[in-house]
Wavefront OBJ file of the C-alpha trace (Angstrom):
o trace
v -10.902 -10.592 12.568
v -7.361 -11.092 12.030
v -5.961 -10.631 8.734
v -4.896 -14.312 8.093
v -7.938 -15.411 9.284
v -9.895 -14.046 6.107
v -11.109 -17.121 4.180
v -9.132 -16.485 0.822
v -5.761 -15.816 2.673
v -6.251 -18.359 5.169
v -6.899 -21.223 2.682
v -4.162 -19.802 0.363
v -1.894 -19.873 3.727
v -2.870 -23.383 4.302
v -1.586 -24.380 0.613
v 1.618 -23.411 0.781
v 2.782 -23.890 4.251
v 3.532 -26.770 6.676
v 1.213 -26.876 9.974
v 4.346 -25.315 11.865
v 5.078 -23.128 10.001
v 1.238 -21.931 9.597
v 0.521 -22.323 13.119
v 4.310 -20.098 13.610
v 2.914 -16.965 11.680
v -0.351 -17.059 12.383
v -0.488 -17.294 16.313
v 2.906 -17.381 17.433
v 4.112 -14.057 15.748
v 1.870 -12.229 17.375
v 3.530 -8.074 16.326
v 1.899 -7.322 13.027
v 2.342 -4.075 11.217
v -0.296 -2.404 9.650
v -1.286 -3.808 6.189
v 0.736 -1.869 3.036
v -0.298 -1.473 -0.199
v 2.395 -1.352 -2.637
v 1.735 -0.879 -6.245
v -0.372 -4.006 -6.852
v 0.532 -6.115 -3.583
v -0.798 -5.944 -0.847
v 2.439 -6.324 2.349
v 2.485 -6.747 6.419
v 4.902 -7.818 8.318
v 5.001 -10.126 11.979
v 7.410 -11.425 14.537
v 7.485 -12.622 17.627
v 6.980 -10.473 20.441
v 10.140 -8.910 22.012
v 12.209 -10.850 19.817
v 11.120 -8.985 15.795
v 15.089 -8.649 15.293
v 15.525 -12.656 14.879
v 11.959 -13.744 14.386
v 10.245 -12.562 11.917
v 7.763 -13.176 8.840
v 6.717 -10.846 5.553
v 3.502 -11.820 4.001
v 2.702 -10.682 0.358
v -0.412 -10.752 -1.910
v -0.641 -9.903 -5.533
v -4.033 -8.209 -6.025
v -4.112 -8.813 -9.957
v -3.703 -12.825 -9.254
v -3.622 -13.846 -5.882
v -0.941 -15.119 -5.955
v 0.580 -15.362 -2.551
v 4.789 -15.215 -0.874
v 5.663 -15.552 2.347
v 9.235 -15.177 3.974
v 10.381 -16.647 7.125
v 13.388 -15.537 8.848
v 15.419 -16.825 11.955
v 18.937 -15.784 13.222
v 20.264 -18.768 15.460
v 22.227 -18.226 18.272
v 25.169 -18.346 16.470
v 24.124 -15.321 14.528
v 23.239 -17.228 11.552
v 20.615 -16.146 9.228
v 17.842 -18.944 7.807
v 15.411 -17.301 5.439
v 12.569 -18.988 3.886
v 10.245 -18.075 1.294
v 6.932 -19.878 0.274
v 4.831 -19.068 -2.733
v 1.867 -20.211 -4.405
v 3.049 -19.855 -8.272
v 5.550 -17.521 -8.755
v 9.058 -17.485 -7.490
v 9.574 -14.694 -4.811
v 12.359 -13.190 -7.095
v 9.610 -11.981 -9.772
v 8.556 -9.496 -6.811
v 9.339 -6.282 -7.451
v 12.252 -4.463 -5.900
v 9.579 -1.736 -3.496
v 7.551 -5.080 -2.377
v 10.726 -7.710 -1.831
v 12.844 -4.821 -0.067
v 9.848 -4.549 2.487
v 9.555 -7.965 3.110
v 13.266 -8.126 3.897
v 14.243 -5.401 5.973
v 13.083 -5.162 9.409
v 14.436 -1.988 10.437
v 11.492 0.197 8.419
v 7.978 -0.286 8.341
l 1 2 3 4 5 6 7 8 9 10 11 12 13 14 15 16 17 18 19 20 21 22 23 24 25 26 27 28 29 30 31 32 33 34 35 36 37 38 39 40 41 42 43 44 45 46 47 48 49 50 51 52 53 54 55 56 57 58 59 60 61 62 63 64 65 66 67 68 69 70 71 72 73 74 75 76 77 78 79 80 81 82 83 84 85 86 87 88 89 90 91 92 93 94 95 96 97 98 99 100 101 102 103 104 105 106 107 108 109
C-alpha cells in the first residue's frame, strides 16, 4: 500500500488539495524517497520520473497533531521557480528549520 493511500493521510490529502493537484502527487510523481522521521514529523519526498530537478513535491506530517504541509514545486521553461505549499492548520513557516530545509532542497535525501 502506498503511503498516501493510508486512510488518515489520504483523507487529510483530499482536504487540502485540489483534484489536480491530488491526482499530481499521488500518481503522477511517481519517485518517492523513503519515509523520514524528523523530530516529531514525519517527511518524504516525490517527483516525477526523470524530471525530480523541476518537478517535485515534499509531504510533511506532524505526529503530535496531524496536522499536515505539502509543497509543490515547478521550474518553467524559462527557469522560473513556482512553489506551493498547502496545509491543514498551520502555516508551513511554523515548521521547523531540519523539517522545512528537507522539504525544500532536492539535492539531499
Amino acid at each position: 500500500m502506498s503511503f498516501f493511500a493510508v486512510p488518515d493521510i489520504k483523507q487529510r490529502l483530499i482536504q487540502v488539495l485540489n483534484k489536480q493537484d491530488y491526482k499530481l502527487l499521488t500518481h503522477e510523481y511517481g519517485v518517492e524517497t523513503p519515509i523520514k522521521l524528523l523530530g516529531d514529523y514525519l517527511c518524504t519526498k516525490d517527483c516525477r520520473p526523470h524530471n525530480c530537478g523541476s518537478e517535485n513535491a515534499a509531504f510533511a506530517i506532524d505526529l503530535r497533531d496531524g496536522s499536515i504541509y505539502v509543497m509543490m514545486h515547478l521550474t518553467d521553461e524559462s527557469g522560473k521557480d513556482n512553489v506551493r505549499w498547502f496545509n491543514s492548520n498551520q502555516k508551513y513557516t511554523t515548521l521547523p528549520d531540519a523539517v522545512r530545509n528537507f522539504m525544500t532542497d532536492f539535492s539531499a535525501e
